[in-house]
C-alpha positions as CSV (number, residue, x, y, z in Angstrom):
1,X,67.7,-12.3,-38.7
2,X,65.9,-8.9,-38.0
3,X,62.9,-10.2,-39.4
4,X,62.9,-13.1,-36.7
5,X,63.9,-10.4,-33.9
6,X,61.0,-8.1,-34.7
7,X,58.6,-11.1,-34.9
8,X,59.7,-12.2,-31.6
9,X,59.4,-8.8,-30.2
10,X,55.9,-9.0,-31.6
11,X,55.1,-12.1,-29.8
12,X,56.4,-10.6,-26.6
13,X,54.5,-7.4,-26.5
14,X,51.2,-9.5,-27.7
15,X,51.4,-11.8,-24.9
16,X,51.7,-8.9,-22.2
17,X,48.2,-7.3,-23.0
18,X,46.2,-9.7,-21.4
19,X,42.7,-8.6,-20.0
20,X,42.5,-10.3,-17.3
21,X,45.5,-9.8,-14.4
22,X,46.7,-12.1,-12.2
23,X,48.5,-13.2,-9.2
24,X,51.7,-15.1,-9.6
25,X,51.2,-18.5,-9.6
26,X,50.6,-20.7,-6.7
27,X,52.7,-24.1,-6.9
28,X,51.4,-26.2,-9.5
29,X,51.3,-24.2,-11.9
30,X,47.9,-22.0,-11.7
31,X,47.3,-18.7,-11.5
32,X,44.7,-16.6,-9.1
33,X,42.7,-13.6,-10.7
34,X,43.2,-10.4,-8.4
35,X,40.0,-9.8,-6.4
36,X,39.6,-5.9,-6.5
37,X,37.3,-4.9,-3.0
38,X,35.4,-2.2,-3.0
39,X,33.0,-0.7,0.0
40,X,30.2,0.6,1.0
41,X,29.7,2.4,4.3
42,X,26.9,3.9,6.4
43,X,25.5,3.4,10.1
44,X,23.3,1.3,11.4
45,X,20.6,2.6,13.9
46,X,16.9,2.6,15.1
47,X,14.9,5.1,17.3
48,X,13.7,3.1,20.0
49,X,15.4,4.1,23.5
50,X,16.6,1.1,24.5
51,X,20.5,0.3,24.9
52,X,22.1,-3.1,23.1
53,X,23.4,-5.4,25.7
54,X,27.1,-5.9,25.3
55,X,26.2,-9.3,23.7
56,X,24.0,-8.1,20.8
57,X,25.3,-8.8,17.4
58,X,25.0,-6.9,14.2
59,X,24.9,-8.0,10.5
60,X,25.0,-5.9,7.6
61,X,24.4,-7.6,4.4
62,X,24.6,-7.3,0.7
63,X,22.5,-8.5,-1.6
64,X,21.4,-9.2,-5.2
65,X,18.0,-8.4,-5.6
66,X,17.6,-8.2,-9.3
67,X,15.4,-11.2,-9.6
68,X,11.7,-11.2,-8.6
69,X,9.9,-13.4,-6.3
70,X,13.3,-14.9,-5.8
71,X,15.7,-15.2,-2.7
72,X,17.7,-12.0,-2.8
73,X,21.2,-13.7,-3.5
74,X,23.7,-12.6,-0.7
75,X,27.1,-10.7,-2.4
76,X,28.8,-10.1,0.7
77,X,28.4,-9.1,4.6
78,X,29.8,-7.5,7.5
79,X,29.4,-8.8,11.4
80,X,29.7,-5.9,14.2
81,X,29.9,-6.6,17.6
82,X,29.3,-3.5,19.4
83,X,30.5,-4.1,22.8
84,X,28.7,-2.2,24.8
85,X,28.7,0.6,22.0
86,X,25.2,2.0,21.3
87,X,23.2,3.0,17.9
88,X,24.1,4.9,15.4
89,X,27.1,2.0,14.7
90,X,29.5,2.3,11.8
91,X,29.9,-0.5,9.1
92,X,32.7,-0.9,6.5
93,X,31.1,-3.6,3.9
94,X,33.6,-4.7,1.3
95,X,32.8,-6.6,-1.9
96,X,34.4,-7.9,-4.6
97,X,33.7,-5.6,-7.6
98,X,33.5,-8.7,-10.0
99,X,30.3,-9.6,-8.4
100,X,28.4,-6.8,-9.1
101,X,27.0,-6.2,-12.8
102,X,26.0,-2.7,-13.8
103,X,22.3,-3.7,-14.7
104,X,21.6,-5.4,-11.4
105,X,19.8,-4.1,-8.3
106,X,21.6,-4.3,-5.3
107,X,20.6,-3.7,-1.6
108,X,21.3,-3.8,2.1
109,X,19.6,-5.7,4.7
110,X,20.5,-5.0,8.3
111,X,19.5,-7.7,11.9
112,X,20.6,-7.0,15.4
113,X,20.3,-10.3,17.3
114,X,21.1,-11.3,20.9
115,X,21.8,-14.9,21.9
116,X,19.8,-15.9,18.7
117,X,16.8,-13.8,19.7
118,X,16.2,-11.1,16.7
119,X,15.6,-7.7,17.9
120,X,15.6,-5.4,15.3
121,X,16.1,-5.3,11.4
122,X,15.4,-3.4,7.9
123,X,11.8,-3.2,6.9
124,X,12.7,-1.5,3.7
125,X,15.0,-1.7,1.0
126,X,18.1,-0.1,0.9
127,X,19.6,-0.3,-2.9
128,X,23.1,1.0,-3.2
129,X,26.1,0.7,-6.2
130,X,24.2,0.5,-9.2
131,X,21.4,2.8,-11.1
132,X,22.5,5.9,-9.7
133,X,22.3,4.7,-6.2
134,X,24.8,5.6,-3.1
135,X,27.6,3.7,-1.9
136,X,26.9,5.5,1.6
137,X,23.7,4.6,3.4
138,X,22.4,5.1,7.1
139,X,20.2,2.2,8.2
140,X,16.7,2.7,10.1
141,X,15.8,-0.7,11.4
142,X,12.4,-1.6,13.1
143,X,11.9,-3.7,16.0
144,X,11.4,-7.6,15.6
145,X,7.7,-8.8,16.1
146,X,7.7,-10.9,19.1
């Protein structure tokens, strides 16, 4: 009898140290991994003196760029609307930390557009998260070629 309690016991405390948590199931049965978010914040500006229209539209994005002469692959992104608000404009970017391997390189690429038209956007890389890099940035972009 104690023999069958303690093994019991023993099946109960086993079954609790799972490595992966979860959210209570949905109906039917299956279960949904937590998705922890994590952010990255900054500005977003450029030194031109010109105001944004209260149309313009901003679009902070991150991105894996850990493969060469590849399409940076896009993690997450953030869309601003400014309002009438001018430059330097906040961003919150939140990820899901699951995505993001310690050995990657990660970036941010930033575009204002207006009714389609692009106006302004990064030039250079930005790399955040990973290999030492910050998890706060402060965006330059450049003006759009026309």
């Amino acid at each position: 009898m104690k023999s069958g309690l303690l093994y019991a016991l023993g099946l109960l405390l086993l079954a609790s140290c799972t490595a992966t948590p979860s959210v209570p199931s949905k109906p039917g049965g299956r279960t949904t991994p937590v998705v922890v978010k994590d952010s990255i914040t900054g500005t977003v500006a450029y030194r031109e003196r010109m105001a944004l229209s209260p149309t313009a539209v901003v679009r902070v994005q991150l991105q894996d760029a850990s493969l060469q002469d590849v399409a940076a692959i896009v993690i997450d992104s953030v869309t601003i609307r400014p309002n009438g608000r001018q430059v330097p404009l906040p961003f919150t970017l939140r990820y899901d930390t699951a995505r993001i391997q310690p050995n990657n390189t990660y970036t941010l690429q930033a575009r204002i557009t207006d009714g389609g038209r692009l106006l302004f956007r990064t030039d250079v890389a930005y790399p955040v998260l990973t290999r030492g890099n910050p998890k706060r940035v402060d965006l330059q972009l450049r003006r759009a070629s026309n």
